[in-house]
C-alpha positions in Angstrom: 0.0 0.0 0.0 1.8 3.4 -1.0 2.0 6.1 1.5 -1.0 8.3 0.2 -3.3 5.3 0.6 -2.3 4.8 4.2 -2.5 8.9 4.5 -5.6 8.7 3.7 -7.1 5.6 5.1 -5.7 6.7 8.8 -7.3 10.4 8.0 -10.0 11.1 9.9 -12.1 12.5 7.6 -11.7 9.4 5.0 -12.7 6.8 8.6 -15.9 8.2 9.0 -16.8 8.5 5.6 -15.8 4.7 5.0 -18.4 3.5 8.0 -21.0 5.6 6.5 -20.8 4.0 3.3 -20.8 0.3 5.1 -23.7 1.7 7.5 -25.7 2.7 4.4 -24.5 -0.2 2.7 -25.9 -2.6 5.6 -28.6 -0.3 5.4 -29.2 -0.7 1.6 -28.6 -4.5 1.7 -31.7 -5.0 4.6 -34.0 -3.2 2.5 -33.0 -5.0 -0.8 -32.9 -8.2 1.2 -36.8 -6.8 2.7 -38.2 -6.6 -0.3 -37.5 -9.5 -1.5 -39.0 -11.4 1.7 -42.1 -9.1 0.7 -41.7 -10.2 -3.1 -41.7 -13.9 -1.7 -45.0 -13.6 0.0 -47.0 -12.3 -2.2 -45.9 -14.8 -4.6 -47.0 -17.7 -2.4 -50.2 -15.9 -1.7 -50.9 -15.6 -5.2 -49.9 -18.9 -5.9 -51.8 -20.6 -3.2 -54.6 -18.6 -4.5 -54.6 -19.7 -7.9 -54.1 -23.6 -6.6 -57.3 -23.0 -4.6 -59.5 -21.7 -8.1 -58.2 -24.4 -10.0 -58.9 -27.0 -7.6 -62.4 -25.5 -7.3 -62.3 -25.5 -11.4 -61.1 -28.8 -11.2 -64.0 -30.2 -8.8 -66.4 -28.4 -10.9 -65.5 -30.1 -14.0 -64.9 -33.5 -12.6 -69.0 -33.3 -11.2 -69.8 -32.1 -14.3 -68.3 -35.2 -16.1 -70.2 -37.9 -13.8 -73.4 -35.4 -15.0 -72.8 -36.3 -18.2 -71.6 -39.9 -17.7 -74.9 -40.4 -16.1 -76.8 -38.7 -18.9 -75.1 -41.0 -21.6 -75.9 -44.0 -20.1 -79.5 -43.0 -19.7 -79.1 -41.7 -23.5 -77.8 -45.2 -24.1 -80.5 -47.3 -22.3 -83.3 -44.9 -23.8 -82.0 -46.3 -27.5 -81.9 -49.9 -27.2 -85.5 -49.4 -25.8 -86.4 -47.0 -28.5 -84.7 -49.2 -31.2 -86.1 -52.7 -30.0 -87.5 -55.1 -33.1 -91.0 -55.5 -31.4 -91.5 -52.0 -31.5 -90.4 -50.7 -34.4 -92.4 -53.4 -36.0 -95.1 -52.9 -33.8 -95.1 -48.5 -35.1 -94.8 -50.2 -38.8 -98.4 -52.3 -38.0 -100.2 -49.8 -36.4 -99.1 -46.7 -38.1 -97.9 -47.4 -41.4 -100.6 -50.9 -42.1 -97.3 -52.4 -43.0 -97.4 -56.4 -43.1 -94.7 -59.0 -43.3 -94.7 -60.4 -46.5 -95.8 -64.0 -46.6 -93.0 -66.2 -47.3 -94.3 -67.0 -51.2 -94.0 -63.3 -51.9 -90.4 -63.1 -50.2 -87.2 -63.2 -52.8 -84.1 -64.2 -52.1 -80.7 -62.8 -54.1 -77.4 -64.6 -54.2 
């Protein structure tokens, strides 16, 4: 260290100047160091937040799937009784006067 550098580390003046700058230094690194502890918060409260909507989202659509798996099946069990052979040809008789053809009228193609 040269001779002007020790003059003017040992000065007075330059000491208390020096542990100002560390004091506001300390100072400056807290507050940085605060806000990001702040910063960190509110993250996890939004975060935790958004979990909590998407789980509710979440619930929401998995009732609404067992809605409509319930609906389908009762679609599906509504056809096969709609679609039975008795009572389509039952409709045919009663509302169209269809007949079955007797088996001399019946042709068969090979």
């Amino acid at each position: 260290m040269s001779a002007v550098a020790r003059a003017i580390l040992s000065s007075d003046f330059t000491r208390g100047r020096i542990k100002d700058f560390m004091l506001e230094g300390e100072v400056l690194l807290a507050i940085f160091l605060a806000c990001l502890l702040l910063a960190s918060m509110l993250g996890i409260i939004y975060i935790r937040g958004h979990e909590r909507q998407l789980t509710s989202e979440l619930q929401y659509n998995r009732q609404q799937y067992d809605d409509m798996q319930v609906t389908h099946s009762q679609l599906l069990l509504e056809k096969a009784t709609w679609s039975q052979q008795s009572r389509i040809q039952d409709i045919a008789q009663a509302k169209l006067n269809m007949q079955l053809p007797s088996s001399k009228n019946v042709i068969t193609v090979e």
